[in-house]
TIRO-2110 file (N, C-alpha, C; in Angstrom, 1 decimal):
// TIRO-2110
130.9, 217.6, 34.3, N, 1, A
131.0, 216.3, 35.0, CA, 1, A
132.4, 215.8, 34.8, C, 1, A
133.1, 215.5, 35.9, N, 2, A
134.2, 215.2, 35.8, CA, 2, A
134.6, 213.8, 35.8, C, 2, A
135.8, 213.0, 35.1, N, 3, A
135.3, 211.6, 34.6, CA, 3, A
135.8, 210.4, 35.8, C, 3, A
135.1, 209.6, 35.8, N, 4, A
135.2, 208.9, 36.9, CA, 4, A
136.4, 207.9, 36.3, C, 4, A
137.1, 207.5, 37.9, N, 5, A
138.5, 206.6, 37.4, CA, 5, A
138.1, 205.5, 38.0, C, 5, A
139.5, 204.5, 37.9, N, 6, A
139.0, 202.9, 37.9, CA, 6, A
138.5, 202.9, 40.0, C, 6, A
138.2, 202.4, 40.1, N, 7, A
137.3, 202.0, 41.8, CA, 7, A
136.8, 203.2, 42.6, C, 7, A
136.5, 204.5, 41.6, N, 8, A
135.8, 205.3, 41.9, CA, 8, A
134.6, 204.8, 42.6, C, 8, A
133.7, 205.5, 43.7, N, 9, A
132.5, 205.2, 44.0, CA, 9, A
131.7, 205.7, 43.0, C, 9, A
130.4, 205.7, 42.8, N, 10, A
129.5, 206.7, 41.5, CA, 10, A
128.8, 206.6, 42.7, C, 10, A
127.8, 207.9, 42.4, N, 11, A
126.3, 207.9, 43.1, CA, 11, A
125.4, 207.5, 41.8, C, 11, A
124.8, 206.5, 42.5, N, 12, A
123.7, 205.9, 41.3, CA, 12, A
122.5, 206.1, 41.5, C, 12, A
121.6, 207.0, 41.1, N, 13, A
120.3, 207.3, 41.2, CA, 13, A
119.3, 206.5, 41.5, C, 13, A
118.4, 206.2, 42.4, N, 14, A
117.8, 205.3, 42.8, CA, 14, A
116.6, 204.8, 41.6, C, 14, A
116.3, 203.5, 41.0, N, 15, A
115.9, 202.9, 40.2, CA, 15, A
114.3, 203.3, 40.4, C, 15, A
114.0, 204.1, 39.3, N, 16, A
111.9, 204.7, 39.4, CA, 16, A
111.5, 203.4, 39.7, C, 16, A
111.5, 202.4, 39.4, N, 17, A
110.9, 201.1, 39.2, CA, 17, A
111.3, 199.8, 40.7, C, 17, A
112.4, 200.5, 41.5, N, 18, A
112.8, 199.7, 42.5, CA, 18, A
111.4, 199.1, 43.5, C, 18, A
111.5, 198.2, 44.1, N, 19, A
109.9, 198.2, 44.7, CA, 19, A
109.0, 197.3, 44.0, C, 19, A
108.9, 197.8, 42.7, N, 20, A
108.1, 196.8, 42.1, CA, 20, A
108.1, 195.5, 41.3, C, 20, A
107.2, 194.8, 41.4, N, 21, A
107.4, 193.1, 40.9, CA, 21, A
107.8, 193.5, 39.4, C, 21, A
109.2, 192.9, 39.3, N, 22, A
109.9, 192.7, 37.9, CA, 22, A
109.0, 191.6, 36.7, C, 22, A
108.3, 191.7, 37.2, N, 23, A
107.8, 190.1, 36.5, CA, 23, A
106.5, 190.8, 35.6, C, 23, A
105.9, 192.0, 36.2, N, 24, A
105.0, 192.6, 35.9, CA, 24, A
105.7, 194.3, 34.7, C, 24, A
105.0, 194.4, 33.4, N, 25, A
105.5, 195.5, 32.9, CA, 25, A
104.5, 196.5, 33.4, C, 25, A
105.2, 197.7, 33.9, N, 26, A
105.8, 198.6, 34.2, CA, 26, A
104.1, 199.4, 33.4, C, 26, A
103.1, 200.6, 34.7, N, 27, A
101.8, 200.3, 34.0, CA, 27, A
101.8, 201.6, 32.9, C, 27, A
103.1, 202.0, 32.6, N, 28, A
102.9, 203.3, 31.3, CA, 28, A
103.4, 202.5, 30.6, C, 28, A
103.5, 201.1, 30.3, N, 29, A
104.4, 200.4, 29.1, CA, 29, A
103.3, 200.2, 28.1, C, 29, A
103.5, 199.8, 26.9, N, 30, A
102.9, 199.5, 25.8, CA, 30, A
103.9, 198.3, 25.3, C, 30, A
102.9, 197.3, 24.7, N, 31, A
103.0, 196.2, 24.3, CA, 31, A
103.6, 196.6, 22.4, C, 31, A
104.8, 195.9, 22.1, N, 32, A
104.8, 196.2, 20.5, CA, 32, A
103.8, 196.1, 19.6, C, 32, A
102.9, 195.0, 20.0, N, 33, A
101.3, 195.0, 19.3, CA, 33, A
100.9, 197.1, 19.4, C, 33, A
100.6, 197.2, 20.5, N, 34, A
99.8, 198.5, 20.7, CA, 34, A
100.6, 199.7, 19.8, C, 34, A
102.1, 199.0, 20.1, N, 35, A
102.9, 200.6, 18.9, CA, 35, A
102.7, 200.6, 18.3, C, 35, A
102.4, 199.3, 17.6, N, 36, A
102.7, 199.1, 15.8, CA, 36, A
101.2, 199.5, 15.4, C, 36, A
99.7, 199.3, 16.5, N, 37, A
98.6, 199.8, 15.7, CA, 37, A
98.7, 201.5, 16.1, C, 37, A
99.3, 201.7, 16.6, N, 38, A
98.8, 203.5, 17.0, CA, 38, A
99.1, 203.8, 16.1, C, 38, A
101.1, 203.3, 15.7, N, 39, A
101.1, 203.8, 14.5, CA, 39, A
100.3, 203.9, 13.4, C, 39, A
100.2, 202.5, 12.7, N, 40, A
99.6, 202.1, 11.6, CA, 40, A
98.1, 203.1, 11.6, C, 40, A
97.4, 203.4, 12.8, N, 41, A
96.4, 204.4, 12.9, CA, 41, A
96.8, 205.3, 12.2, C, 41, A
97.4, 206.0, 11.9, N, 42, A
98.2, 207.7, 11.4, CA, 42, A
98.4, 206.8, 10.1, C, 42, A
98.7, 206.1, 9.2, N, 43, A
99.2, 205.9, 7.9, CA, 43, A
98.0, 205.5, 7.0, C, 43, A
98.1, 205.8, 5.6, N, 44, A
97.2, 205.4, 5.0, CA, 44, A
98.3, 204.2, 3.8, C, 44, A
98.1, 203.3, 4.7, N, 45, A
99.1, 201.9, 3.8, CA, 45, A
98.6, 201.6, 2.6, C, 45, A
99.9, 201.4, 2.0, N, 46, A
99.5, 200.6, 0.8, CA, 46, A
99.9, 199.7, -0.1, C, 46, A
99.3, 199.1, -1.2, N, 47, A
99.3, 197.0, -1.3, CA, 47, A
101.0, 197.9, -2.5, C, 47, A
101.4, 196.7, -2.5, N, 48, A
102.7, 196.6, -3.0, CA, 48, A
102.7, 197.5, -4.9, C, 48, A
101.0, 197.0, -5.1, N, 49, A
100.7, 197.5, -6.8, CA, 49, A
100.5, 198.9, -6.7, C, 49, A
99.9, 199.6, -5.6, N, 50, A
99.4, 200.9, -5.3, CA, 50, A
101.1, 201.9, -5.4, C, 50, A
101.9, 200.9, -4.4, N, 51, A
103.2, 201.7, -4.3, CA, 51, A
104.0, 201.6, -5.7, C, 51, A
103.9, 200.7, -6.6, N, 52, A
103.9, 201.1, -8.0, CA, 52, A
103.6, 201.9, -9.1, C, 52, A
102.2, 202.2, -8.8, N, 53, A
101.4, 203.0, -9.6, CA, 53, A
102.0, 204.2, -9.1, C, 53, A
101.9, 204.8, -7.8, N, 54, A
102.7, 206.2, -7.2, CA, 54, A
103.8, 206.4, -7.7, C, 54, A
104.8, 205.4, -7.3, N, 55, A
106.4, 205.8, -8.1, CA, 55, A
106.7, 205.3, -9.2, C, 55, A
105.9, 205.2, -10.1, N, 56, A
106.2, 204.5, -11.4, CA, 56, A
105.1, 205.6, -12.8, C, 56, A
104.0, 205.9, -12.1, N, 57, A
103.1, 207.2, -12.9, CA, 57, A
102.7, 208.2, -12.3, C, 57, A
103.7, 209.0, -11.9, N, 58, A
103.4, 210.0, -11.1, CA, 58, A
102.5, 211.1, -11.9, C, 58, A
101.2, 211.5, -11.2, N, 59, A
100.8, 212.7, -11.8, CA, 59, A
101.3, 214.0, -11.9, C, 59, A
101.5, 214.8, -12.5, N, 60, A
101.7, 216.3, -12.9, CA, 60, A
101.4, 217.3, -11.4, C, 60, A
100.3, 216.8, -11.1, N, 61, A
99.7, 217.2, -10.2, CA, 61, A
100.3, 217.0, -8.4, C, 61, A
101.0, 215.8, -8.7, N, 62, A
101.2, 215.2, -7.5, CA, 62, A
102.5, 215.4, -7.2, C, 62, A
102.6, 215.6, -5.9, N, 63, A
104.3, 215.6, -5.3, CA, 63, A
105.2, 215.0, -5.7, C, 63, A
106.6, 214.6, -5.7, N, 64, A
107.3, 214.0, -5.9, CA, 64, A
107.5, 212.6, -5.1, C, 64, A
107.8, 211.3, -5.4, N, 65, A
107.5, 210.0, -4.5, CA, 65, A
109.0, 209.1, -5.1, C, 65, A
109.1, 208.9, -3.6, N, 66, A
110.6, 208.3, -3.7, CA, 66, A
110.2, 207.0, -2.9, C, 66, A
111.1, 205.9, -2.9, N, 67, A
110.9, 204.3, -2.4, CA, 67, A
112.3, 204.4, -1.4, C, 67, A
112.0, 204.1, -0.1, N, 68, A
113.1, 203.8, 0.6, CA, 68, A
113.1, 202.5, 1.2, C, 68, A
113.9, 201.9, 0.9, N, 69, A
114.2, 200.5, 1.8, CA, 69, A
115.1, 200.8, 2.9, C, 69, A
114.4, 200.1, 3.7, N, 70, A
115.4, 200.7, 5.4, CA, 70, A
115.7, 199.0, 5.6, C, 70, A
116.0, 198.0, 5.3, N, 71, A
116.4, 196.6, 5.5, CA, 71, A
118.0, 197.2, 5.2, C, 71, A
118.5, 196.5, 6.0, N, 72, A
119.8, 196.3, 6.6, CA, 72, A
120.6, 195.8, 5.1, C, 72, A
121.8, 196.0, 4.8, N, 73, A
121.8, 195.3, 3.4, CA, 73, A
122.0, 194.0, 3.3, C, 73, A
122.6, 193.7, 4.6, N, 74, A
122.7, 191.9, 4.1, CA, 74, A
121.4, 191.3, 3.8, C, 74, A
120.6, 191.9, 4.6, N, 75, A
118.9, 191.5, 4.4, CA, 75, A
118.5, 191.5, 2.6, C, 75, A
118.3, 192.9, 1.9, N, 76, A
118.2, 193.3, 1.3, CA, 76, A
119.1, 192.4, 0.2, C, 76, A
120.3, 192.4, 0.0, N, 77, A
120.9, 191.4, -0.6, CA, 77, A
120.7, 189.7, -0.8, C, 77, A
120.5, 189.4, 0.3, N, 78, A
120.0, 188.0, 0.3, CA, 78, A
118.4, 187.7, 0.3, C, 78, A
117.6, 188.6, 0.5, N, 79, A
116.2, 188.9, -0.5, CA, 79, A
115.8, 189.4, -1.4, C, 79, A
116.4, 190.2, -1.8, N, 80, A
116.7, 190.4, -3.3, CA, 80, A
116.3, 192.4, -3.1, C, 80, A
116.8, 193.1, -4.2, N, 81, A
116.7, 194.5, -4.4, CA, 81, A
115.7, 195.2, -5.3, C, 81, A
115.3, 196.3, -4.8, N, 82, A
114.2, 197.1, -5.7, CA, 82, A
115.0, 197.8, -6.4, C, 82, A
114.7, 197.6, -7.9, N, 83, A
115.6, 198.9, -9.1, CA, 83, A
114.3, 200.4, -8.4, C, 83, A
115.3, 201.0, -8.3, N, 84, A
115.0, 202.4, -8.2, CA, 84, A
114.8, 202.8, -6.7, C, 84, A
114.6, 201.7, -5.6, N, 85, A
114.8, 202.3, -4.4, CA, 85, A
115.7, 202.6, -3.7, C, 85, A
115.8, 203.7, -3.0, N, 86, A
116.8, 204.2, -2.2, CA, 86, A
117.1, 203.5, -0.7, C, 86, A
118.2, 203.0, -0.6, N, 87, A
118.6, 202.5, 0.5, CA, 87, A
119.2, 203.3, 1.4, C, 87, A
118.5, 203.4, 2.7, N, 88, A
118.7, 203.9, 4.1, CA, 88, A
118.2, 203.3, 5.1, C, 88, A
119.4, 202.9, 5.5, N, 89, A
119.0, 201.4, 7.0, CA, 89, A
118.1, 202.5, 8.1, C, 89, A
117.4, 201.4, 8.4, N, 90, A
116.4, 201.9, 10.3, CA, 90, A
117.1, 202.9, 11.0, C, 90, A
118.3, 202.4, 11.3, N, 91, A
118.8, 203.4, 12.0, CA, 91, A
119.1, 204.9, 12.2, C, 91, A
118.9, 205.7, 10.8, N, 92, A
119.9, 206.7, 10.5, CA, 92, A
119.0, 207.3, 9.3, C, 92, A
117.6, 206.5, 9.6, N, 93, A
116.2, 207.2, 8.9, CA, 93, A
116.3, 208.2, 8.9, C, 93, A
115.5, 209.0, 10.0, N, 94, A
115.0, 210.4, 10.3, CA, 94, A
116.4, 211.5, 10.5, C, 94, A
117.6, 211.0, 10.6, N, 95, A
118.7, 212.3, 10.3, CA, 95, A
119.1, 212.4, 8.6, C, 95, A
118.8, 211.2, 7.8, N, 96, A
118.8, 211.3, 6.4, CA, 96, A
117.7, 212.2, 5.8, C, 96, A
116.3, 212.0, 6.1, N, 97, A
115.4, 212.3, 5.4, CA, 97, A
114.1, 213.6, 6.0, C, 97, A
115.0, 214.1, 7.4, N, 98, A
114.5, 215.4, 7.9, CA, 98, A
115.1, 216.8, 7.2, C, 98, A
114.6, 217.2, 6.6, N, 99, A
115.0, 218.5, 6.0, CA, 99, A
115.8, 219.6, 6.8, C, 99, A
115.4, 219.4, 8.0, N, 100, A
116.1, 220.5, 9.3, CA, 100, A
117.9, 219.8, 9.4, C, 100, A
117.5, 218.3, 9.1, N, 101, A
118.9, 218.3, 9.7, CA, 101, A
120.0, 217.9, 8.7, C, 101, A
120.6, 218.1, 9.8, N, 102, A
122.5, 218.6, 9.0, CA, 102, A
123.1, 217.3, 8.5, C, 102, A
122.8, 216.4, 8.6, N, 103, A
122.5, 214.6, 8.1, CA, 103, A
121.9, 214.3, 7.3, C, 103, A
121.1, 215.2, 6.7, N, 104, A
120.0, 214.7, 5.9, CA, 104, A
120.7, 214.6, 4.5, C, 104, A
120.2, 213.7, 3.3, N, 105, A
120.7, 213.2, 2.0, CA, 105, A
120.4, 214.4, 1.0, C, 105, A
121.3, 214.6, 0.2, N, 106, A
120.6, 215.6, -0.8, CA, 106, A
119.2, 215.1, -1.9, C, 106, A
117.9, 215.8, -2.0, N, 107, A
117.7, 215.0, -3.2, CA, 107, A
117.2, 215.9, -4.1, C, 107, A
116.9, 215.3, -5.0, N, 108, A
116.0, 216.0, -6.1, CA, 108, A
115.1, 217.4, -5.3, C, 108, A
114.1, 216.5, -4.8, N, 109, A
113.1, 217.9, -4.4, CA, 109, A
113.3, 218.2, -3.0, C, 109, A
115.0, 218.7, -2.9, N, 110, A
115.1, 219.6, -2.0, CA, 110, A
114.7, 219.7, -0.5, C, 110, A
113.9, 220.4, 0.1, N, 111, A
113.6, 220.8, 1.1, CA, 111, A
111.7, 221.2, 1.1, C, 111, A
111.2, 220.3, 0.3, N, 112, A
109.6, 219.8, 0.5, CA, 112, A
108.8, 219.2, 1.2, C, 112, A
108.4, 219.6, 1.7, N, 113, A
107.9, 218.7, 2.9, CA, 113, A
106.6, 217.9, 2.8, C, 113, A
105.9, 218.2, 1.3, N, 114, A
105.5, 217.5, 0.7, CA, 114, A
105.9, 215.9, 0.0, C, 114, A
106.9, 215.9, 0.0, N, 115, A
107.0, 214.5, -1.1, CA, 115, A
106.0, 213.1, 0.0, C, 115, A
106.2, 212.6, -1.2, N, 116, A
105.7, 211.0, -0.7, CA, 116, A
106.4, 210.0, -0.4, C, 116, A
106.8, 209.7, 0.7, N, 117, A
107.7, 208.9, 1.2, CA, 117, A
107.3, 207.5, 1.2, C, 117, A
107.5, 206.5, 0.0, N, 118, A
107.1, 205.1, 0.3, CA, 118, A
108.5, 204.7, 1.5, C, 118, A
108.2, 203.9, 2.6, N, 119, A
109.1, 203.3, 2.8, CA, 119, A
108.4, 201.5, 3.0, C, 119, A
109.1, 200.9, 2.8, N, 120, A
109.5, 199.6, 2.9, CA, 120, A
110.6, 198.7, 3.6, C, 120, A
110.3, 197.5, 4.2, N, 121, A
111.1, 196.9, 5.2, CA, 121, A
110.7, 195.3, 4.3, C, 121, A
111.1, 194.3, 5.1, N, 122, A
111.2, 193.2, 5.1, CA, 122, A
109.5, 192.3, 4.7, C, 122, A
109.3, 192.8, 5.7, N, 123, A
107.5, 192.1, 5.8, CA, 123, A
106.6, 193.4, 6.0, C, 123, A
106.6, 194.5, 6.3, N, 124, A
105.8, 195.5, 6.5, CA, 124, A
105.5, 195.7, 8.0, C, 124, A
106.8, 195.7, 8.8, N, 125, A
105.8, 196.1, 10.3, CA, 125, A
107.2, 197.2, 10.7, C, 125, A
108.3, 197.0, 10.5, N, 126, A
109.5, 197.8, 10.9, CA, 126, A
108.9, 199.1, 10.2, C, 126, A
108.5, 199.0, 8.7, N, 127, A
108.3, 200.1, 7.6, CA, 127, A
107.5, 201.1, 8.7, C, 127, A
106.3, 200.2, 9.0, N, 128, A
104.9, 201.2, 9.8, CA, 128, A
105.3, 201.9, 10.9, C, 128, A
106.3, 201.7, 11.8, N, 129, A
107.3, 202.3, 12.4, CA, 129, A
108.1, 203.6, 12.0, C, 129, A
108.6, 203.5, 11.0, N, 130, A
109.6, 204.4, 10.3, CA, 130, A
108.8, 205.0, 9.8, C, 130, A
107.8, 204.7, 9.0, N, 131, A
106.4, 205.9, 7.9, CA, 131, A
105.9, 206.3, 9.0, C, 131, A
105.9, 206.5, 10.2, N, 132, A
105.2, 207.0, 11.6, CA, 132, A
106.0, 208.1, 12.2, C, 132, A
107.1, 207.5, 12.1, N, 133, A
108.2, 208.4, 12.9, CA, 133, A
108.6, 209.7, 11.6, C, 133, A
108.5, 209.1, 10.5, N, 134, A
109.0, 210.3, 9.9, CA, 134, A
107.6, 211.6, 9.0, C, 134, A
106.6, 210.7, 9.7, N, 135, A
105.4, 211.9, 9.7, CA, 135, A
105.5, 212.7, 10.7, C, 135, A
105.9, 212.3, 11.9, N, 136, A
106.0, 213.1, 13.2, CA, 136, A
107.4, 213.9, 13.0, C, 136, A
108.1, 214.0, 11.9, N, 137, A
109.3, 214.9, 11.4, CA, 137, A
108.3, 215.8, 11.0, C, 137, A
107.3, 215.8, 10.0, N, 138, A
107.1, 216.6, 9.2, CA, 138, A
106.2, 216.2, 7.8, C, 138, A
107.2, 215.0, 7.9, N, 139, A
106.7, 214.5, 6.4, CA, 139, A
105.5, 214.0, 5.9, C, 139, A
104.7, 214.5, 6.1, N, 140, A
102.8, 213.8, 6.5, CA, 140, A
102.4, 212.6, 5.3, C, 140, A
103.2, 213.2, 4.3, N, 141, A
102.4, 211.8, 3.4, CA, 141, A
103.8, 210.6, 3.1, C, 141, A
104.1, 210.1, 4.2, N, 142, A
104.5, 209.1, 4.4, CA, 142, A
103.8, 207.9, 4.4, C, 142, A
104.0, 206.6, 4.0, N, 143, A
103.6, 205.8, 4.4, CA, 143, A
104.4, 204.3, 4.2, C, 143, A
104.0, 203.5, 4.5, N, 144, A
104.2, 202.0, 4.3, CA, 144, A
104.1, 201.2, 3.1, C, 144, A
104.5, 199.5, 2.9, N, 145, A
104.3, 199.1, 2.0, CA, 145, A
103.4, 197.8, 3.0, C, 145, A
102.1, 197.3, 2.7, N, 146, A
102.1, 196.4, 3.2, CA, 146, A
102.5, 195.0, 2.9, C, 146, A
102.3, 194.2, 3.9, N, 147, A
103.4, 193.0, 3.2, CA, 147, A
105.1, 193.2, 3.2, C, 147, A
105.2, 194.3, 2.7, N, 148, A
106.9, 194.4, 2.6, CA, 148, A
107.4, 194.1, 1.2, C, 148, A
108.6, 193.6, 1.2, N, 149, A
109.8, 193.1, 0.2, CA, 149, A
108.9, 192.3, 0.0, C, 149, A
108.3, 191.3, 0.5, N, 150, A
108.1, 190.0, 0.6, CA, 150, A
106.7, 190.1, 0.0, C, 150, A
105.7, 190.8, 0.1, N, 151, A
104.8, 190.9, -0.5, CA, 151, A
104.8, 191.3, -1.8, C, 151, A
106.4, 192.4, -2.3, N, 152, A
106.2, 192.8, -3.5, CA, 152, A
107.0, 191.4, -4.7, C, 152, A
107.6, 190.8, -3.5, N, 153, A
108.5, 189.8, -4.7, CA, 153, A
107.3, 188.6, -4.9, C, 153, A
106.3, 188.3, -3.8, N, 154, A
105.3, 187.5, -4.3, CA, 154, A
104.1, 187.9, -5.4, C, 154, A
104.3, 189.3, -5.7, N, 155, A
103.4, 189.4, -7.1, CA, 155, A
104.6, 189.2, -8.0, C, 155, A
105.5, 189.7, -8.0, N, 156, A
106.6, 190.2, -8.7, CA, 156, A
106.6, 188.5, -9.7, C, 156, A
106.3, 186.9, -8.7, N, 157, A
106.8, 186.2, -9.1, CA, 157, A
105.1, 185.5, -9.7, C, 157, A
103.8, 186.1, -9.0, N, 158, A
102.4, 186.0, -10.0, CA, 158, A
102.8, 186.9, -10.7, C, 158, A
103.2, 187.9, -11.3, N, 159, A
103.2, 188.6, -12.6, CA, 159, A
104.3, 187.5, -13.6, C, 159, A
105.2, 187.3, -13.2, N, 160, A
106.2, 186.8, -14.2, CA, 160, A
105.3, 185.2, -14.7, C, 160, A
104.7, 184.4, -13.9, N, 161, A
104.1, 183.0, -14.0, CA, 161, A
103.1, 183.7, -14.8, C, 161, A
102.2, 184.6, -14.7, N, 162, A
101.0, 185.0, -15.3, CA, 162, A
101.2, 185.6, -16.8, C, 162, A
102.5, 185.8, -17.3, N, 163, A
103.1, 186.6, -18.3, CA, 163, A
103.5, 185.5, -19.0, C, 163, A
104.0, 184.2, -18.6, N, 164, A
104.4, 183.4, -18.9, CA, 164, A
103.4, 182.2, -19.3, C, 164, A
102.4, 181.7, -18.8, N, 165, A
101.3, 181.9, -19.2, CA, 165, A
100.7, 182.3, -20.8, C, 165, A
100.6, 183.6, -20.2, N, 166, A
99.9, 184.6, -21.1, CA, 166, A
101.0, 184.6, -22.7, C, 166, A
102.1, 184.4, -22.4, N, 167, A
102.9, 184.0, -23.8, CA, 167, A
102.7, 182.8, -24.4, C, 167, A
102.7, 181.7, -23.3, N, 168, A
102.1, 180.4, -23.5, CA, 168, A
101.3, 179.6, -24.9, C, 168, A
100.2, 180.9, -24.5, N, 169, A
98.9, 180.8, -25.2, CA, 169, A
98.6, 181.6, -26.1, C, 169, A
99.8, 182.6, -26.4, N, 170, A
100.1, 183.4, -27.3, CA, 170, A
101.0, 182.8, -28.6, C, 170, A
101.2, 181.9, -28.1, N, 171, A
102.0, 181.1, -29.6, CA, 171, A
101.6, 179.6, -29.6, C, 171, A
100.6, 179.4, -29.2, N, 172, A
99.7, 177.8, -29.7, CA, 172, A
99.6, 178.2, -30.9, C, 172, A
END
């Protein structure tokens, strides 16, 4: 294709959609509601303490399980950070953490297609997204965090009140 210069004509391919009422979507469209459950169909989610228990006491038995936050960092920064999660933004997910490709991050366990992929986002609906997309890589035991960041910093801050408490009453 040869490159077009300034007041070139282009031939522009006539628009699939020309003809019809703009006002109306389009009848193969899906509603973000509808993505987000297809997805969420294919994942087995889980509460913010479950994703602790996975990457925090791993069985002998059990694959290897890594935490990825895909929040943007200013996000991430101004919400505060998980010790021990790996940070990889939305964008540039699935060439990091596909084993086939030439983008992908080095990690510990290699080229497994087993591991357990927690990912996490903000509030838990971008995550369901990304733990979807990158089961359809390969990675089948992917999944979500529900709630999010935001769900884990709201126990994060009933555990610290409850501890605090619990010391409380430990030195009456």
């Amino acid at each position: 294709m040869s490159p077009v210069t300034p007041n070139q004509e282009i031939d522009i391919p006539e628009d699939k959609f020309s003809g019809l009422d703009s006002s109306i979507a389009p009848p193969e469209s899906k509603s973000i509601d509808e993505i987000l459950d297809e997805a969420r169909s294919h994942l087995h989610r889980i509460s913010p303490v479950t994703a602790h228990h996975i990457l925090n006491s791993p069985s002998p038995s059990s694959p290897p399980a890594v935490l990825i936050d895909i929040r943007p960092p200013r996000q991430a920064q101004s919400e505060g950070t998980i010790p021990g999660a790996i940070s990889i933004e939305r964008n540039v997910l699935e060439w990091r953490l596909d084993p086939r490709s030439s983008a992908k991050l080095k990690f510990p366990w290699g080229k497994r297609w087993d591991v357990r992929v927690v990912v996490i986002c903000s509030e838990g609906y971008t995550s369901s997204l990304a733990a979807r997309s990158l089961q359809e890589l390969g990675l089948k035991n992917s999944t979500d965090v529900i709630g999010g960041y935001k769900a884990v910093s709201e126990l994060v801050v009933c555990e610290e009140v409850i501890f605090s408490c619990f010391v409380a009453l430990l030195s009456q």
